[in-house]
Steps between C-alpha positions, in 0.01 A plus 500: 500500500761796542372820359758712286521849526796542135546852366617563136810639430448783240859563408542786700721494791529771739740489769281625798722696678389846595838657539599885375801493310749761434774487222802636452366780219237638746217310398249322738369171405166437669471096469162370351402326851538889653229632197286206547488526857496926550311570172742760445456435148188692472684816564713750293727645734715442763632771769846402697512611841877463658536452883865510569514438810366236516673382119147415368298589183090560461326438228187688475307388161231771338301580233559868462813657352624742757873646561769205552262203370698234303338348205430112585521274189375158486608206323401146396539354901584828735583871484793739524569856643773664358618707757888551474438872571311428850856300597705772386289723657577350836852435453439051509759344357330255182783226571470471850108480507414279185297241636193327573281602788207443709272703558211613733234682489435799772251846515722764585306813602489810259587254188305209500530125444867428379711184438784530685862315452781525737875506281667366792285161475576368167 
């Protein structure tokens, strides 16, 4: 006899994916796979490193307010950063980056353990 391995579906549906998103207002969507999958929901802050060079954004995520933190606020699936005044800040253009992204993760010496997406690789 076959043995059945069935799951119950508890009404909640999560799409999985673990992309950052950024909209048009300046505000970054991290998707409920990325906070299930980073824990990043068991911090406060987040600091925003800018490499532009290389067109690519760090997140650094901390428990301690310091100078340039941005306040992370959770919600029912995911969390957002609102961080319109990092991307003014560094002159990126909200229309022309709005997007989804992947992400990796990388130590970078003298900062720590960031998650790193590349706006040229939408």
């Amino acid at each position: 006899m076959k043995i059945w391995s069935f799951k119950k579906f508890d009404g909640v549906y999560s799409r999985g994916d673990t992309k950052i998103g950024i909209n048009k207002s300046g505000l970054i969507r991290l998707s409920s796979g990325f906070c299930k999958s980073t824990n990043v929901t068991n911090f406060k802050y987040c600091v925003l490193f800018y490499d532009s060079g290389n067109k690519a954004i760090a997140f650094k995520f901390i428990n301690t307010r310091e100078n340039g933190v941005l306040k992370i606020t959770r919600d029912t699936t995911g969390a957002t950063v609102s961080a319109k005044s990092f991307f003014k800040a560094n002159k990126l253009d909200l229309e022309t980056n709005a997007g989804r992204y992947d992400w990796g993760k990388q130590t970078i010496p003298n900062i720590g353990d960031v998650f790193i997406i590349e706006l040229d690789k939408k």
